[in-house]
LUMPA-688241 format. One record per residue: residue number from 0; residue in one letter; x, y, z of N, C-alpha, C in turn. Coordinates in nm, 2 decimals. Layout:
(site NUM,'A',(X,Y,Z),(X,Y,Z),(X,Y,Z))
...
This chain:
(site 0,'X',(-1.07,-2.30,-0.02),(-0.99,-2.32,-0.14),(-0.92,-2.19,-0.18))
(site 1,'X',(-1.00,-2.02,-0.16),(-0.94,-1.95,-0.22),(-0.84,-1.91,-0.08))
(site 2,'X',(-0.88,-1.90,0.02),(-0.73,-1.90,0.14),(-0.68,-1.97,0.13))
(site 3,'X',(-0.61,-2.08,0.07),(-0.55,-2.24,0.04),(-0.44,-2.15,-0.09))
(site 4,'X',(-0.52,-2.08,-0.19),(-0.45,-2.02,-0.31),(-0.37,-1.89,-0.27))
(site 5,'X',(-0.45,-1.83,-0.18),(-0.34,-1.72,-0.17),(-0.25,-1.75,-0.07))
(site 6,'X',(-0.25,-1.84,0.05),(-0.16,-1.88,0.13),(-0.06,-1.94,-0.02))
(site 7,'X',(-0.07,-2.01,-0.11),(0.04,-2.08,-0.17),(0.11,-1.96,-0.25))
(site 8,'X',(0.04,-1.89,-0.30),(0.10,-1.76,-0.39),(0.15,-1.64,-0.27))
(site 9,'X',(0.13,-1.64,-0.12),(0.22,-1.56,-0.06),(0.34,-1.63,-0.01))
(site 10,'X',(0.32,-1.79,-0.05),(0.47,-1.84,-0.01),(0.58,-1.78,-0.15))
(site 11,'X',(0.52,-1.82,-0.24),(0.58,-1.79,-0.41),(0.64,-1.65,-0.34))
(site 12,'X',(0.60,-1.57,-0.30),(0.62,-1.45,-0.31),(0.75,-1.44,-0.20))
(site 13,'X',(0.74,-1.47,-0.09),(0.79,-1.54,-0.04),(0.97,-1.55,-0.03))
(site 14,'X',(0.95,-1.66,-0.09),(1.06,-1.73,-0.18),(1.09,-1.65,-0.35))
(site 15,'X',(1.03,-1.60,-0.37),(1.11,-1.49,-0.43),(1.04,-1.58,-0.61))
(site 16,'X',(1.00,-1.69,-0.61),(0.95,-1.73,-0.74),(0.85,-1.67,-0.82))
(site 17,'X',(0.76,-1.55,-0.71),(0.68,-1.48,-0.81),(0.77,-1.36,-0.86))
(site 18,'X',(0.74,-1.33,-0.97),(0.85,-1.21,-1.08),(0.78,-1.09,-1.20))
(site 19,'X',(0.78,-1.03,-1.18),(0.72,-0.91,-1.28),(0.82,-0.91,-1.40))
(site 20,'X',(0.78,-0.83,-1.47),(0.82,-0.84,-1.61),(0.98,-0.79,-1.58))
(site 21,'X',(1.01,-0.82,-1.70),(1.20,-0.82,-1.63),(1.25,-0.68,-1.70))
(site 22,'X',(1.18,-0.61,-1.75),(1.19,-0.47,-1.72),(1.18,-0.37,-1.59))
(site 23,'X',(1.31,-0.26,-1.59),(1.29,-0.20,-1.45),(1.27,-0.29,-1.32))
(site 24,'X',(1.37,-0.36,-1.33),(1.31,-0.46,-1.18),(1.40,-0.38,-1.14))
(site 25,'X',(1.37,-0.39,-0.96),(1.42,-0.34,-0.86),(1.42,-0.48,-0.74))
(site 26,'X',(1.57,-0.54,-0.69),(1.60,-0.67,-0.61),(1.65,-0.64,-0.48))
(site 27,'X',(1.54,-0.68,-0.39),(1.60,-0.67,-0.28),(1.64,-0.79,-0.20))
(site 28,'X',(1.78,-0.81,-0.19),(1.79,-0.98,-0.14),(1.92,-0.98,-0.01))
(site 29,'X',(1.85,-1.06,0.07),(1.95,-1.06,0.22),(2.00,-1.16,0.24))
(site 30,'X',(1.96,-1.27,0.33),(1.99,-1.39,0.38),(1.94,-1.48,0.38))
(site 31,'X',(1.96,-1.59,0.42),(1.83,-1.72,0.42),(1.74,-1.69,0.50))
(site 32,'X',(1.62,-1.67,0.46),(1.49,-1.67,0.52),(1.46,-1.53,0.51))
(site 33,'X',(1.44,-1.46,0.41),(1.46,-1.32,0.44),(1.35,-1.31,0.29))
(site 34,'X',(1.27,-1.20,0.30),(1.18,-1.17,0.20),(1.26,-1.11,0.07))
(site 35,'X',(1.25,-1.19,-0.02),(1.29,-1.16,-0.13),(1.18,-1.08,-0.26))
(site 36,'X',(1.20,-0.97,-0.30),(1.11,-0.86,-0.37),(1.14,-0.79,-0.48))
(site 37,'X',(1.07,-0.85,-0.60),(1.11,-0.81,-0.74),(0.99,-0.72,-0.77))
(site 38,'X',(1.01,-0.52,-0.76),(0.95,-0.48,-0.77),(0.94,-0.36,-0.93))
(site 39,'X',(0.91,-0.35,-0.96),(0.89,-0.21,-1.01),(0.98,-0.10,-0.95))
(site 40,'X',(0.99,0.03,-1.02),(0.97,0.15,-0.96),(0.85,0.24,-0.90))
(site 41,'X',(0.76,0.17,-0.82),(0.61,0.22,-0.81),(0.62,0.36,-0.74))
(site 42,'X',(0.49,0.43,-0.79),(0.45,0.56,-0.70),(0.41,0.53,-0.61))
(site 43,'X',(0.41,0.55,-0.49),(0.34,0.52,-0.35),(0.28,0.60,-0.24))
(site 44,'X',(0.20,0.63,-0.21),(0.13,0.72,-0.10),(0.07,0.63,0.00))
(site 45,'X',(0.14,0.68,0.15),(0.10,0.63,0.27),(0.01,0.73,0.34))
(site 46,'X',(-0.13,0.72,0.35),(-0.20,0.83,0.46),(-0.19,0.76,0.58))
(site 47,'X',(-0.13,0.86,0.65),(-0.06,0.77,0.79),(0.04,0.72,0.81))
(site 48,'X',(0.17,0.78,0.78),(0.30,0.69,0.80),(0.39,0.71,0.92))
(site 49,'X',(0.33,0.81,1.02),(0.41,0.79,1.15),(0.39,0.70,1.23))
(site 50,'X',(0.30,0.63,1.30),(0.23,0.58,1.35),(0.34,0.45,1.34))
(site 51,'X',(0.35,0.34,1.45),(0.43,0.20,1.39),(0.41,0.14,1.25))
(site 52,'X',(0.30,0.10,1.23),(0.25,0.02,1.08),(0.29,0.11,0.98))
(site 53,'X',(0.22,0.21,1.00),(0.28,0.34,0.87),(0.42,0.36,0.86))
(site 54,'X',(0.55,0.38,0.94),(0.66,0.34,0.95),(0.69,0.26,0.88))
(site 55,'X',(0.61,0.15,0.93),(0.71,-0.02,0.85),(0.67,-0.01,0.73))
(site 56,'X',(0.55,0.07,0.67),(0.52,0.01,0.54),(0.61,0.14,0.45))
(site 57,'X',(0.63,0.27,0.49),(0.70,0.38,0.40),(0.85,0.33,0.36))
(site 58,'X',(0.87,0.23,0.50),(1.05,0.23,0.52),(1.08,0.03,0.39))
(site 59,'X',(0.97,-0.04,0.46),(0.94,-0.16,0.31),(0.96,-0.05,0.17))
(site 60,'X',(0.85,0.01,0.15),(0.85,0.08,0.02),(0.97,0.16,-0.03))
(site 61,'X',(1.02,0.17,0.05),(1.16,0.28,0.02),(1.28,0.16,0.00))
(site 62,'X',(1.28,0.04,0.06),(1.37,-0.06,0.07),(1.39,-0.10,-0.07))
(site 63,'X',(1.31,-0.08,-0.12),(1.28,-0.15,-0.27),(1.31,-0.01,-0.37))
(site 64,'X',(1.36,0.07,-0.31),(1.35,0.23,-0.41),(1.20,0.24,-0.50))
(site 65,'X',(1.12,0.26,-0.43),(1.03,0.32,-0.46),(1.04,0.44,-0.48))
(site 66,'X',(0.91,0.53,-0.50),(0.94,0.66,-0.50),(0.81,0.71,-0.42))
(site 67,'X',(0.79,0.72,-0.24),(0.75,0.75,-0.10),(0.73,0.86,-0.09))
(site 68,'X',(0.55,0.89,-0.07),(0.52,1.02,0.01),(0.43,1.00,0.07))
(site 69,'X',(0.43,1.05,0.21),(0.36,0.97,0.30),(0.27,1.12,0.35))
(site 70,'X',(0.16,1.09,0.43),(0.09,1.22,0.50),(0.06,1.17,0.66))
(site 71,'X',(0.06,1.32,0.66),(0.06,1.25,0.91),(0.04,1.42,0.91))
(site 72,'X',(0.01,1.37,1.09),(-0.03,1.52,1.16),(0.06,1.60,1.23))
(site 73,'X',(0.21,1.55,1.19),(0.32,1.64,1.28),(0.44,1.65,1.21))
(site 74,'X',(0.42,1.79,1.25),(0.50,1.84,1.10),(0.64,1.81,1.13))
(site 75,'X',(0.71,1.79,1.27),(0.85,1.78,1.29),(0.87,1.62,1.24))
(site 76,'X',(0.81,1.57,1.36),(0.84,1.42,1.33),(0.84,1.38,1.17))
(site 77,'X',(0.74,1.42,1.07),(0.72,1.36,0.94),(0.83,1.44,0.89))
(site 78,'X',(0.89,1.53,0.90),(1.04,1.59,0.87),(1.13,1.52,0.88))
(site 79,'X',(1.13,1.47,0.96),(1.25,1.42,1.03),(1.25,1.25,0.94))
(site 80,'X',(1.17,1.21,0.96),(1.11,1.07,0.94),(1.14,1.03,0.77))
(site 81,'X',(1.08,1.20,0.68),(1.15,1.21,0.50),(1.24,1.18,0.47))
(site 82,'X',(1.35,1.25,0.60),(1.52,1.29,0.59),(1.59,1.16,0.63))
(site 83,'X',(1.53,1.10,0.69),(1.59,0.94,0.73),(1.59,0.85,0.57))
(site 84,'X',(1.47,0.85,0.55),(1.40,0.72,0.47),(1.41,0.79,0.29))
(site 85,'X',(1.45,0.93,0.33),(1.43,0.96,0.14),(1.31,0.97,0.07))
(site 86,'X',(1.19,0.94,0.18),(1.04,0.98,0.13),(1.02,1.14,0.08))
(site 87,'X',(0.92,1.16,0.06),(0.82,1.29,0.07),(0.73,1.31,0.18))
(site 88,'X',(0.75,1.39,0.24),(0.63,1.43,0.35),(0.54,1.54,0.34))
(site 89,'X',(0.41,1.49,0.34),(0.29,1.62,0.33),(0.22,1.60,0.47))
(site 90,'X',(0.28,1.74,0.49),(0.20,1.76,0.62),(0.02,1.75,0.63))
(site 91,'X',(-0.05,1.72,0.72),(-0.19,1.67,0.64),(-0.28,1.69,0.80))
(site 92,'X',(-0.33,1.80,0.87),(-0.37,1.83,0.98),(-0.53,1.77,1.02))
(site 93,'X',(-0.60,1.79,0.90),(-0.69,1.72,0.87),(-0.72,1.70,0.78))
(site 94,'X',(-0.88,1.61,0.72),(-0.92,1.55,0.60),(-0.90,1.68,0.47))
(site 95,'X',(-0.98,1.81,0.52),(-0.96,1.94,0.48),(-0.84,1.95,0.32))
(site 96,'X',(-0.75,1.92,0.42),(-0.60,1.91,0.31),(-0.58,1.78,0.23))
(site 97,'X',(-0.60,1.68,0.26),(-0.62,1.54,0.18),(-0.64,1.55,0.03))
(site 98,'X',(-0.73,1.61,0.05),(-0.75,1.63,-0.15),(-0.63,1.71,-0.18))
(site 99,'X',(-0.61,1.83,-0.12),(-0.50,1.95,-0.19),(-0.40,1.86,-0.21))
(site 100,'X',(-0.30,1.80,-0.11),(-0.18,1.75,-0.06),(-0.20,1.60,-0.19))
(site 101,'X',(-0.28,1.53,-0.20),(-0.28,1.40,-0.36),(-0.28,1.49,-0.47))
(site 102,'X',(-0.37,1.61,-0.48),(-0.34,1.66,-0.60),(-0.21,1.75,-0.66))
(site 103,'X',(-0.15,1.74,-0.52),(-0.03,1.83,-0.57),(0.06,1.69,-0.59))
(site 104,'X',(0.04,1.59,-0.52),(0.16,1.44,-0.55),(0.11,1.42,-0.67))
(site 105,'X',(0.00,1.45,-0.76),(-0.07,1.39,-0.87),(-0.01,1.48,-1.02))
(site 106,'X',(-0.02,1.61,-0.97),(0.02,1.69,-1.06),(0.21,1.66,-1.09))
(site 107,'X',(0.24,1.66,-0.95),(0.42,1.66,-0.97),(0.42,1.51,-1.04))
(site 108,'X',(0.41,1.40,-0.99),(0.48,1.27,-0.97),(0.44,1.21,-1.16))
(site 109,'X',(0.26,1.26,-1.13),(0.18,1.21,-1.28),(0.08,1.11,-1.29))
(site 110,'X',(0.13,1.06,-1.15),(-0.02,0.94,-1.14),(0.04,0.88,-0.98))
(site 111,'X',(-0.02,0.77,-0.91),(0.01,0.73,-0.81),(-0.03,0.60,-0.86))
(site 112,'X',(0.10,0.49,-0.80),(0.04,0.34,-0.87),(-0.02,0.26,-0.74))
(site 113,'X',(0.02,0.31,-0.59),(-0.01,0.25,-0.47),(-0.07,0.34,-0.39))
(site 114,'X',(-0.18,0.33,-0.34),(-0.22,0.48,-0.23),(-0.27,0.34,-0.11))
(site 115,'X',(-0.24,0.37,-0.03),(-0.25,0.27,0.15),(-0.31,0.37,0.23))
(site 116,'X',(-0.41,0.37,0.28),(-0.52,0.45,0.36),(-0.48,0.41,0.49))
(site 117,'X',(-0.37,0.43,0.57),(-0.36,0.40,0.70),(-0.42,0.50,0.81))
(site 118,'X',(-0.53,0.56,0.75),(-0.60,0.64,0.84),(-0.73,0.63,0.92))
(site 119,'X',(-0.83,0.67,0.80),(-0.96,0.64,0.86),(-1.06,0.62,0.70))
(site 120,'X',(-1.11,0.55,0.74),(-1.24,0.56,0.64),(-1.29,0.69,0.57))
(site 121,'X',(-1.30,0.78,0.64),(-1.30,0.94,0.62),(-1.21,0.96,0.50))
(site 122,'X',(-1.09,0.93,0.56),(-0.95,1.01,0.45),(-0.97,0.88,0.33))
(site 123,'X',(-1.02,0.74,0.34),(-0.99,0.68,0.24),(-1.12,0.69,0.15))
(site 124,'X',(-1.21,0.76,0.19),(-1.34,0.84,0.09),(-1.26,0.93,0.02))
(site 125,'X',(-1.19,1.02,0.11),(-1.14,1.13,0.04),(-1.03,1.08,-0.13))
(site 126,'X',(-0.96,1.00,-0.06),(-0.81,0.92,-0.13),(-0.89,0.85,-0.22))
(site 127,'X',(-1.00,0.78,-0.24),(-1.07,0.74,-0.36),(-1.10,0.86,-0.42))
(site 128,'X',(-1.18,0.92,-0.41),(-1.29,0.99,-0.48),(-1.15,1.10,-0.56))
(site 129,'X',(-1.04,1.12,-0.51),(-0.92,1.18,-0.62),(-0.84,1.09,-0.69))
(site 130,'X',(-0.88,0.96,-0.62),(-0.81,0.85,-0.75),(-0.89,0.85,-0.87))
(site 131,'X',(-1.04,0.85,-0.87),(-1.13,0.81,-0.95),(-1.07,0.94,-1.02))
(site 132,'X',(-1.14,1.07,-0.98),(-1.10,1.17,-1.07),(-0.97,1.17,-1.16))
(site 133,'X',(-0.89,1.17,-1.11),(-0.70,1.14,-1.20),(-0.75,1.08,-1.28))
(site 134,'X',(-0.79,0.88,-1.24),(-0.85,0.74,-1.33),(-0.90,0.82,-1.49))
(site 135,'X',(-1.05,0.89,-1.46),(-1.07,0.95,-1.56),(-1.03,1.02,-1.67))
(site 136,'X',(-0.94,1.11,-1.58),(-0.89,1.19,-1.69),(-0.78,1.15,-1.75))
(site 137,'X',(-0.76,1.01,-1.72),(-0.62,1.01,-1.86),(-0.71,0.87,-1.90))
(site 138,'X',(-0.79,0.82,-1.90),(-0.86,0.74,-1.99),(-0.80,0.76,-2.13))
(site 139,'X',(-0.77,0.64,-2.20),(-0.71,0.63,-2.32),(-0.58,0.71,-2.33))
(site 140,'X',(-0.49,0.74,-2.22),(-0.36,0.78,-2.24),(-0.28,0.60,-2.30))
(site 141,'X',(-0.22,0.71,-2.37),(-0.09,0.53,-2.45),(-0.03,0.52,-2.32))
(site 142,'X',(0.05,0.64,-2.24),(0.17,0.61,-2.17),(0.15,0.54,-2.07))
(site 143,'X',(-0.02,0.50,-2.01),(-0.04,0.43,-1.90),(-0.06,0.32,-1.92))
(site 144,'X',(0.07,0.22,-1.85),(0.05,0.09,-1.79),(-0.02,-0.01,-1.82))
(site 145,'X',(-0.03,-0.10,-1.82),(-0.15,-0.23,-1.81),(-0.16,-0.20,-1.67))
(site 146,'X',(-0.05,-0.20,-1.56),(-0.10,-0.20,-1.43),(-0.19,-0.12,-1.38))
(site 147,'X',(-0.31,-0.15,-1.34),(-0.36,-0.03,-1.29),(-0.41,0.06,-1.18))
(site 148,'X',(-0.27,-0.01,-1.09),(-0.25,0.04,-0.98),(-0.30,-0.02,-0.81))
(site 149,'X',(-0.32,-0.02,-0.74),(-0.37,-0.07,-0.60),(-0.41,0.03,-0.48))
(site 150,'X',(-0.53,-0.01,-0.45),(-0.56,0.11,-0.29),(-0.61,0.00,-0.19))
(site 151,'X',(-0.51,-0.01,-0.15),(-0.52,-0.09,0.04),(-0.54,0.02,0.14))
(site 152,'X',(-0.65,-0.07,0.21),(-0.71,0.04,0.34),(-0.62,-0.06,0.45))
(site 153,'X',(-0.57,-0.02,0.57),(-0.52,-0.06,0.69),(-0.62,-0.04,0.78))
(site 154,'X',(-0.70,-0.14,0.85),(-0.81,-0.04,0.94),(-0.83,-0.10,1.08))
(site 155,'X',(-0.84,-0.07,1.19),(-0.80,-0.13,1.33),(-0.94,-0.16,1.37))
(site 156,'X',(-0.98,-0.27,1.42),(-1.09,-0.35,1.49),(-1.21,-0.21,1.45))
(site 157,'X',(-1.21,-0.22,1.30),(-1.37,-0.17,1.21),(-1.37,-0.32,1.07))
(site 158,'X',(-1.46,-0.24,1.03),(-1.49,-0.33,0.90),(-1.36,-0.33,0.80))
(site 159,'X',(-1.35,-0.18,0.78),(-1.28,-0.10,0.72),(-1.34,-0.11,0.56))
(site 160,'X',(-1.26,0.02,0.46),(-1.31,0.04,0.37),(-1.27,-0.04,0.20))
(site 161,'X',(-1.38,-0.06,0.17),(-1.35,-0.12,0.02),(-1.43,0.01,-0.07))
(site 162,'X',(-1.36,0.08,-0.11),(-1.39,0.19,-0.20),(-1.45,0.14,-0.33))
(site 163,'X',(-1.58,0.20,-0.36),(-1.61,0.16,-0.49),(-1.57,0.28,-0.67))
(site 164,'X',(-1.56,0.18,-0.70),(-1.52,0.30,-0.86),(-1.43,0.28,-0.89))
(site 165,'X',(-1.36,0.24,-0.82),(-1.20,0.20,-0.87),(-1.14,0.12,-0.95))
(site 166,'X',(-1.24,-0.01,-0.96),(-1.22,-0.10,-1.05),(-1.25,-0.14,-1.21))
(site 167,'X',(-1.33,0.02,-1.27),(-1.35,0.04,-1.37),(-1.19,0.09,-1.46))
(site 168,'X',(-1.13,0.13,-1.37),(-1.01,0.15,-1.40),(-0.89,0.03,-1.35))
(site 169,'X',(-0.93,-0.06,-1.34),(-0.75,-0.11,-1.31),(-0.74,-0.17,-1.17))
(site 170,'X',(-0.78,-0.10,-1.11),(-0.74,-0.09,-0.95),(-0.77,-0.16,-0.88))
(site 171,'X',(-0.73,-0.21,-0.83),(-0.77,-0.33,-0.74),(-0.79,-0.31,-0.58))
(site 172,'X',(-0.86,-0.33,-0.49),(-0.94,-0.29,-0.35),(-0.92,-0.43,-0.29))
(site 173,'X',(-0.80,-0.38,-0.17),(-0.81,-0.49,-0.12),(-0.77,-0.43,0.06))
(site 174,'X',(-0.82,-0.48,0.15),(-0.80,-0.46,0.28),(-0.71,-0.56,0.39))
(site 175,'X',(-0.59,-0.48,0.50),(-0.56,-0.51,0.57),(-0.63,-0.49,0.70))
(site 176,'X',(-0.68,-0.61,0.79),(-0.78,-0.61,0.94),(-0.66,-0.63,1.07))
(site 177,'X',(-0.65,-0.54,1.10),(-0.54,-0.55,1.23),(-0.63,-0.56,1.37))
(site 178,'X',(-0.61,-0.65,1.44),(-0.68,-0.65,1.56),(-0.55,-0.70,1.64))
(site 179,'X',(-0.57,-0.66,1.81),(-0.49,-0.66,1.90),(-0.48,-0.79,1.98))
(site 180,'X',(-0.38,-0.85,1.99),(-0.36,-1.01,2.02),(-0.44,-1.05,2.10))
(site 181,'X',(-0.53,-1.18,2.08),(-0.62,-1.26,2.17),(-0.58,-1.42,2.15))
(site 182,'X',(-0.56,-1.44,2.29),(-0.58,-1.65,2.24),(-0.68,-1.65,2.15))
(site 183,'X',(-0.81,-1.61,2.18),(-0.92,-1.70,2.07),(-0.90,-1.68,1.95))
(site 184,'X',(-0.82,-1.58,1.90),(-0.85,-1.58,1.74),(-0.76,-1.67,1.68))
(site 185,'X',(-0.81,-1.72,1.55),(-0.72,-1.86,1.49),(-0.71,-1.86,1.34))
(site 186,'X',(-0.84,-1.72,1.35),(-0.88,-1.75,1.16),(-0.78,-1.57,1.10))
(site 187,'X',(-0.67,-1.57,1.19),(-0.60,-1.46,1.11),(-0.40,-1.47,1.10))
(site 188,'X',(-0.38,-1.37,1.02),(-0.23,-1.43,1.05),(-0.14,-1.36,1.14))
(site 189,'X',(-0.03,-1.42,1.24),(-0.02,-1.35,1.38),(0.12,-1.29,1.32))
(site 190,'X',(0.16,-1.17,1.37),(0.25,-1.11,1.26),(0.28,-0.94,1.33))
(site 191,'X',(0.38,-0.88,1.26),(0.44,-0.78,1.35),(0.39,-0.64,1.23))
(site 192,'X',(0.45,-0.55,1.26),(0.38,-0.44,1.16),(0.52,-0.44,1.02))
(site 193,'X',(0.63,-0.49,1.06),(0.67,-0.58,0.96),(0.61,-0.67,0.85))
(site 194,'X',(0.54,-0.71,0.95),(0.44,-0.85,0.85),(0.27,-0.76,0.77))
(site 195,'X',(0.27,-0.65,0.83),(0.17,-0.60,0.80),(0.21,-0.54,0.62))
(site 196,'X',(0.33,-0.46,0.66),(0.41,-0.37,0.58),(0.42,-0.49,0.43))
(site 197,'X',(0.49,-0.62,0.42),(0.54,-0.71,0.34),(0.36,-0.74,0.27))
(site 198,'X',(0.24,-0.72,0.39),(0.11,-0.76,0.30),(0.10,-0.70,0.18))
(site 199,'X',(0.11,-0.56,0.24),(0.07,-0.46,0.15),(0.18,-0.46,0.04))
(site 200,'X',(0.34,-0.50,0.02),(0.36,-0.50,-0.05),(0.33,-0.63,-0.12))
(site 201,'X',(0.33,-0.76,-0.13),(0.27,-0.87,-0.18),(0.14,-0.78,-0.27))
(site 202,'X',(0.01,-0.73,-0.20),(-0.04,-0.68,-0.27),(-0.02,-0.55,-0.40))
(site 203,'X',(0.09,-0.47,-0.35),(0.11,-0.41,-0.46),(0.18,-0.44,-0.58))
(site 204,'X',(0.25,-0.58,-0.58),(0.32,-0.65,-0.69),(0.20,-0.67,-0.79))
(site 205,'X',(0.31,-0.66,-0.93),(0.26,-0.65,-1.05),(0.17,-0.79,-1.06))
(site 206,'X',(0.22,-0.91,-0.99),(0.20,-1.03,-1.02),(0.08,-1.06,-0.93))
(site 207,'X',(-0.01,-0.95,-0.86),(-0.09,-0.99,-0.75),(-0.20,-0.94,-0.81))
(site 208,'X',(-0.22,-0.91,-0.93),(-0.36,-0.86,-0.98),(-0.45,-0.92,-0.93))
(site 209,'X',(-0.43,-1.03,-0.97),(-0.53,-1.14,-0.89),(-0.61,-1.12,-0.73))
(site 210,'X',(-0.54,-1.03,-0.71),(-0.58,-1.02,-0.55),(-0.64,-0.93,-0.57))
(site 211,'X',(-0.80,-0.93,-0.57),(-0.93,-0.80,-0.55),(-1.03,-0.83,-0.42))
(site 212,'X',(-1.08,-0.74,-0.37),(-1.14,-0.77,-0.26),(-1.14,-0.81,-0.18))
(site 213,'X',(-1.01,-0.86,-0.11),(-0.94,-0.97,-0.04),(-0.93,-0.88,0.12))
(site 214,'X',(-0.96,-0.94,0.18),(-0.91,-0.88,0.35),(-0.87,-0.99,0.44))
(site 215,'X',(-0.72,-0.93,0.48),(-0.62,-1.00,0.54),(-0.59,-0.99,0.70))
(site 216,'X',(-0.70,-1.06,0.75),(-0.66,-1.05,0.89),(-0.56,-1.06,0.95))
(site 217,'X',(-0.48,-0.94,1.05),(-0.40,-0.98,1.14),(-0.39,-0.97,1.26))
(site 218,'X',(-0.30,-1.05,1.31),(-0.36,-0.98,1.47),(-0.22,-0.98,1.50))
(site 219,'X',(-0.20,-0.85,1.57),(-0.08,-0.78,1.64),(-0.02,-0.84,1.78))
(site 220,'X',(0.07,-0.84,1.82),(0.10,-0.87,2.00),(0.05,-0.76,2.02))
């Protein structure tokens, strides 16, 4: 029943019928059959955006004018990759820098409404445990949102991570499962890193609160 509800609300989405408050909307609209996305101006952080999947999901988030800063291990490529797409790039060698590099996006930007852990369970310990901290300290701020934000983990043939503590604030914990094409599998959805990219935004919409806990199997060619 509840895969039955969110298959019908990712058609909505889909088709363009689900809609955020009609403030600050941002419309991205192509052709027939083409994903239609009424977003916000959201903050967004990719740990891991060179990689294919991390790609599709910084270059989605930017499609929509978001406001994109992604972290990776090469400093040319993620240069180069900013200056294409209009992101931000934090160069990020190891976990080590992970805290410095969110708190310096946290200090400039003011909060982060999307953080996507395309790394490792490691770095999405790290990317929690500086969400929670921020979370706290503006407890009872007026200027923050009803929304209260989203952390999707991307994670490749593991369990992957549902971070706890987040949800005392807002946040909603939801996971993308990527595994590598097999005939036997039947119970996931078959889909490109395109289709990975569109998950995570479906989950970052205003109108997806609804979606907590949720892990969305896919499987890749």
């Amino acid at each position: 029943m509840a895969d039955n509800y969110l298959e019908r609300r990712m058609e909505e989405y889909r088709s363009g019928k689900l809609s955020s408050r009609p403030k600050a909307v941002r419309t991205v609209s192509r052709g027939e059959g083409d994903l239609v996305v009424h977003f916000p101006k959201l903050r967004v952080l990719i740990a891991g955006g060179l990689d294919a999947v991390g790609r599709a999901i910084v270059g989605a988030f930017r499609q929509v004018d978001c406001r994109v800063a992604f972290f990776d291990t090469d400093y040319r490529q993620g240069n180069l990759m900013a200056q294409s797409t209009g992101s931000k790039f934090y160069h990020t060698p190891g976990h080590d820098s992970l805290a410095r590099n969110i708190s310096d996006i946290l200090d400039k930007w003011g909060g982060l409404d999307v953080v996507v852990n395309n790394m490792d369970d490691g770095a999405g310990d790290v990317l929690a445990e500086c969400m929670i901290r921020h979370k706290a300290s503006i407890v009872g701020n007026d200027n923050e949102a009803a929304y209260g934000g989203r952390f999707i983990t991307v994670c490749r043939n593991t369990a992957g991570l549902f971070p706890e503590g987040l949800a005392q604030y807002g946040m909603t914990v939801n996971r993308v499962s990527i595994s590598v094409g097999d005939a036997g599998v039947v119970d996931s959805f078959r889909g490109s890193c395109s289709g990975v990219a569109h998950i995570c935004m479906f989950i970052a919409s205003p109108d997806s609160g609804f979606v907590n806990g949720v892990d969305f199997p896919v499987t890749l060619p």
